[in-house]
C-alpha positions in Angstrom: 217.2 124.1 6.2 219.3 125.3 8.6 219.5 124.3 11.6 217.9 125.9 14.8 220.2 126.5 18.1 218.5 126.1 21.2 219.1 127.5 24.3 220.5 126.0 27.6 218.5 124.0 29.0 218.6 126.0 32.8 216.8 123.1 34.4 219.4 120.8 33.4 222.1 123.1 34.0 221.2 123.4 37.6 221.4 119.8 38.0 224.9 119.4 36.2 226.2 122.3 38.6 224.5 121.0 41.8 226.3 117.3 40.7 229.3 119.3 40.8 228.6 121.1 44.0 228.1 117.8 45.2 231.4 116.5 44.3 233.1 119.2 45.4 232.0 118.7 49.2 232.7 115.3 49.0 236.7 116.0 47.4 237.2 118.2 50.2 235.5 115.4 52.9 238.1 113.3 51.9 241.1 115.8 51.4 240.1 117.3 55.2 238.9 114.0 56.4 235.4 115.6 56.9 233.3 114.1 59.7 230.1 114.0 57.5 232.3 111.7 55.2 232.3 109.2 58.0 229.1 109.3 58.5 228.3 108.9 54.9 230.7 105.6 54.4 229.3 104.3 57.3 225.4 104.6 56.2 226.3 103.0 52.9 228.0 100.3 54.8 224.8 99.6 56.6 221.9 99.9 54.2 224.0 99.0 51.3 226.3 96.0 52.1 224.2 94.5 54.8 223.2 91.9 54.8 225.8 89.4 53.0 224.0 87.0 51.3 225.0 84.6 48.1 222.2 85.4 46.1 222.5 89.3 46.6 226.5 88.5 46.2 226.2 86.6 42.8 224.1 89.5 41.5 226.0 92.2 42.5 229.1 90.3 41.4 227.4 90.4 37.7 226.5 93.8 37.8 229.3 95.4 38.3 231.1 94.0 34.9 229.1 96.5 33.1 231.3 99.4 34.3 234.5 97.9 34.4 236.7 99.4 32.3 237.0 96.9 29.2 233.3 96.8 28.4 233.0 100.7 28.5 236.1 100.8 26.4 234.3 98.3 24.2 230.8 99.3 24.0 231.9 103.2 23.4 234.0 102.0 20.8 231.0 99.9 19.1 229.0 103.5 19.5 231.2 105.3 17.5 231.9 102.8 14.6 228.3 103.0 13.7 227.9 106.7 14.4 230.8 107.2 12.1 229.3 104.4 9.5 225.8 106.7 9.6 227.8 109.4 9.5 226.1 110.4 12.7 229.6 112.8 13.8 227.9 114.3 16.9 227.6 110.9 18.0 230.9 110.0 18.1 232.0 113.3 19.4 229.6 112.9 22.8 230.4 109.3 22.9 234.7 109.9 23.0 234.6 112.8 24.8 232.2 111.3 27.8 233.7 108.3 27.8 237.0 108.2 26.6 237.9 111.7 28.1 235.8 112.5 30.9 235.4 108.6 32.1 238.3 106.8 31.3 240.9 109.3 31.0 239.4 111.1 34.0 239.7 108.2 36.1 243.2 107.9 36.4 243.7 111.1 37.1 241.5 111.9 40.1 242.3 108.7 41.3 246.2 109.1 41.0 245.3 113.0 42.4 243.5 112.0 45.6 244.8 108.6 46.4 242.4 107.0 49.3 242.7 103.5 50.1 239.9 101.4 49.8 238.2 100.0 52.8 239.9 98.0 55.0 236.9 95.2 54.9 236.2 92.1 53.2 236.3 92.5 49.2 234.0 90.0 47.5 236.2 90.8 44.0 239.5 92.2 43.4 240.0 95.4 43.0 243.4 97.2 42.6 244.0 101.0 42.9 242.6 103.4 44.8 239.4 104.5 45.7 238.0 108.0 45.4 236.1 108.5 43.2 234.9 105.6 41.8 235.7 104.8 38.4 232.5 102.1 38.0 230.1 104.6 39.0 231.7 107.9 36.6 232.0 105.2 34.3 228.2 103.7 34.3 227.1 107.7 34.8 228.4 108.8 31.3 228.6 105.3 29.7 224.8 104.6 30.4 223.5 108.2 30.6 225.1 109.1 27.3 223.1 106.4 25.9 220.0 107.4 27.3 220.7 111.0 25.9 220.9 109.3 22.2 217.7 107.3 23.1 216.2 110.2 23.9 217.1 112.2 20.4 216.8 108.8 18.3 214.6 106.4 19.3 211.7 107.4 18.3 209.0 104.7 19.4 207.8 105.9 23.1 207.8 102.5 24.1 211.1 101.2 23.0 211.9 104.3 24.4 210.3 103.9 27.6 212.2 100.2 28.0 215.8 101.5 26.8 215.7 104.3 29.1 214.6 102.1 32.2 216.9 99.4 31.8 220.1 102.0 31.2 218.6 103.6 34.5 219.0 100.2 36.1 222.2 99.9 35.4 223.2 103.6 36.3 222.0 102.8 39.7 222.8 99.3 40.3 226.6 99.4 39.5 227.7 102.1 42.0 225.6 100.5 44.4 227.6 97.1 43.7 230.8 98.1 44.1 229.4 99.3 47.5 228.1 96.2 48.8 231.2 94.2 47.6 233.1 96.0 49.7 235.9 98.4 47.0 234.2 101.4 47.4 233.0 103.8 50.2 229.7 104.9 49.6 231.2 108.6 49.1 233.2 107.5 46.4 230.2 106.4 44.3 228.0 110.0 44.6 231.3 111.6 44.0 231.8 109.4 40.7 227.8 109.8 39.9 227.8 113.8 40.4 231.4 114.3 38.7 229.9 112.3 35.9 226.2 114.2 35.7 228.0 117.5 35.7 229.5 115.9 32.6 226.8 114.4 30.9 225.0 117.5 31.2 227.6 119.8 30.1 228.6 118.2 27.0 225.2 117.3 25.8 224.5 121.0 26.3 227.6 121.9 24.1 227.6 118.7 21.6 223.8 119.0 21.2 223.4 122.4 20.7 221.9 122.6 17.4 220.0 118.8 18.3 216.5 118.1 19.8 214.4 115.1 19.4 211.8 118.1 17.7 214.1 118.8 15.2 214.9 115.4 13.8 210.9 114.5 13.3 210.7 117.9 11.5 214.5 117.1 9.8 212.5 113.6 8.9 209.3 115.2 7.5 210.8 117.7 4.6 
């Protein structure tokens, strides 16, 4: 049977190029040292960090080890072993590119490009490098969100669905706000991480997935 090729998705690629918009105004914030940057950093500061507290310190502190840069290396690598295993080869294509590419290799780059210091405030861990953007929040962004894509086209059950897709949205949101509160990264790193990394997400499941919707599978399933 052969396989039918969707169109773009225009919704979707609104949203990737509005992430990217996003991003944009934010690189040149911090290239021009933008006033709205300032004011952004500074509303993060308040309704993010504050107040310090141990309990909301312990959690963030746990959080944010589901973006750093070992356990996305690890879990993408787990991805693709049984993508490849399943011979699922689209798999392992989205997974590597997102994360490997776009994430990790990505990372170093804009970081090395840009080079802002991280705020001058108290840091509740360490964190070595520089700051914009943040590497957690691109990380959790196409880590997480690449996950929820393959949940999307695999997972069939609406209700392990439903819970896989909630708690990977927990953690998209939770670890950029973490690194945040614990005082490594302006709030303007994060969205510029989150919207670099929906732009993408988007992008390459557009490209990746072009022949692939959750549609065609059940159909795929039934002959």
């Amino acid at each position: 049977m052969r396989k039918p090729m969707r169109t773009f998705d225009y919704f979707q690629l609104g949203l990737a190029l509005f992430g990217l918009t996003i991003f944009l105004c934010l690189m040149l914030g911090v290239l021009y040292d933008l006033p709205y940057l300032h004011w952004i950093d500074q509303l993060g500061l308040h309704q993010i960090r504050e107040p310090l507290t141990a309990e909301r310190s312990w959690f963030f502190r746990n959080v944010t080890r589901a973006g750093n840069t070992r356990w996305t290396a690890v879990v993408m690598a787990a991805t693709i072993a049984v993508s490849l295993i399943v011979k699922k080869y689209d798999i392992a294509v989205f997974m590597f590119v997102n994360v490997a590419i776009f994430a990790l290799g990505g990372m170093v780059v804009l970081k090395h490009t840009f080079n802002r210091p991280r705020p001058d405030i108290l840091h509740l861990v360490s964190a070595s490098g520089t700051s914009f953007p943040s590497g957690h929040a691109l990380n959790s962004i196409l880590l997480y969100g690449s996950l929820i894509v393959l949940t999307h086209y695999y997972v069939h059950n609406i209700y392990l669905r439903y819970a896989f897709t909630t708690l990977l949205t927990t953690l998209i949101i939770a670890i950029p706000m973490s690194r945040v509160y614990l005082g490594v990264h302006y709030l303007s790193d994060v969205l510029a991480g989150m919207s670099l990394g929906t732009f993408f997400l988007i992008m390459s499941k557009e490209f990746i997935f072009k022949y692939r919707t959750r549609e065609f599978f059940e159909n795929e399933e039934n002959t």
